[in-house]
Wavefront OBJ file of the C-alpha trace (Angstrom):
o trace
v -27.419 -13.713 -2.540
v -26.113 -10.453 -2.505
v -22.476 -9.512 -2.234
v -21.319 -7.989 0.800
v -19.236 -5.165 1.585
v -15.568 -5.945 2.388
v -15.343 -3.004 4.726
v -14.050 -3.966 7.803
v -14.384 -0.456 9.823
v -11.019 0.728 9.571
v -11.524 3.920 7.096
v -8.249 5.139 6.448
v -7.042 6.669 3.195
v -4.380 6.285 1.739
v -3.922 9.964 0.683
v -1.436 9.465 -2.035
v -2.526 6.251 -3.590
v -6.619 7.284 -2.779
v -6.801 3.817 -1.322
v -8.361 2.887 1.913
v -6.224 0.510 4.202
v -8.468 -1.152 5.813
v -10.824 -2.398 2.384
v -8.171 -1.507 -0.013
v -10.800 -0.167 -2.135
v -10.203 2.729 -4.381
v -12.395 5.954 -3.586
v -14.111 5.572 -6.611
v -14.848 2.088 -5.812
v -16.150 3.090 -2.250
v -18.133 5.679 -4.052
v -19.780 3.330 -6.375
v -20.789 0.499 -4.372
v -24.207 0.863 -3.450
v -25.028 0.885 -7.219
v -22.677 -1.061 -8.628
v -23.969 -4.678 -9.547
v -23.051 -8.201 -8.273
v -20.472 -8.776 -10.875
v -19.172 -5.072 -10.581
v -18.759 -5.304 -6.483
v -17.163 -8.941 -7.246
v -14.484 -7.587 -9.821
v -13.673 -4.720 -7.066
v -13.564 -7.027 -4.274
v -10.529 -9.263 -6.747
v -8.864 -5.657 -7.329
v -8.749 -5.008 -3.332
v -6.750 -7.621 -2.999
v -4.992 -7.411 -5.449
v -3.744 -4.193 -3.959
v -3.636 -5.663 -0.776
v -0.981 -7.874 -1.770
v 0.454 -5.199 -3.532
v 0.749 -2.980 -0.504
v 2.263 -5.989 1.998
v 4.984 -5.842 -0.521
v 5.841 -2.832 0.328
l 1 2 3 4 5 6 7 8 9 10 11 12 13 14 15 16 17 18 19 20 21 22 23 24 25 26 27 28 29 30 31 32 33 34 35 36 37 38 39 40 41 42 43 44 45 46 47 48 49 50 51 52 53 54 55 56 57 58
């Protein structure tokens, strides 16, 4: 089964940090997605939230 996006339509970057705060996916990880493998989109999923967390600290 294929892993799905975790965009959830709320594209907003984070200019400073290059993060978008609706995913929390790094640009480079939004860039990469559609070729990036199961086990690649899985790790960047864990590191969105990650970040996510990191950000509600704030």
């Amino acid at each position: 089964m294929a892993v799905s996006s975790p965009c959830i339509g709320i594209c907003e970057l984070d200019s400073e940090k290059q993060v978008c705060t609706g995913c929390f996916r790094h640009i480079d990880e939004i860039g990469a997605w559609r070729t990036a493998s199961d086990g690649q989109k899985k790790r960047i999923i864990q590191q969105a939230r990650t970040r996510k967390k990191q950000f509600e600290k704030n």
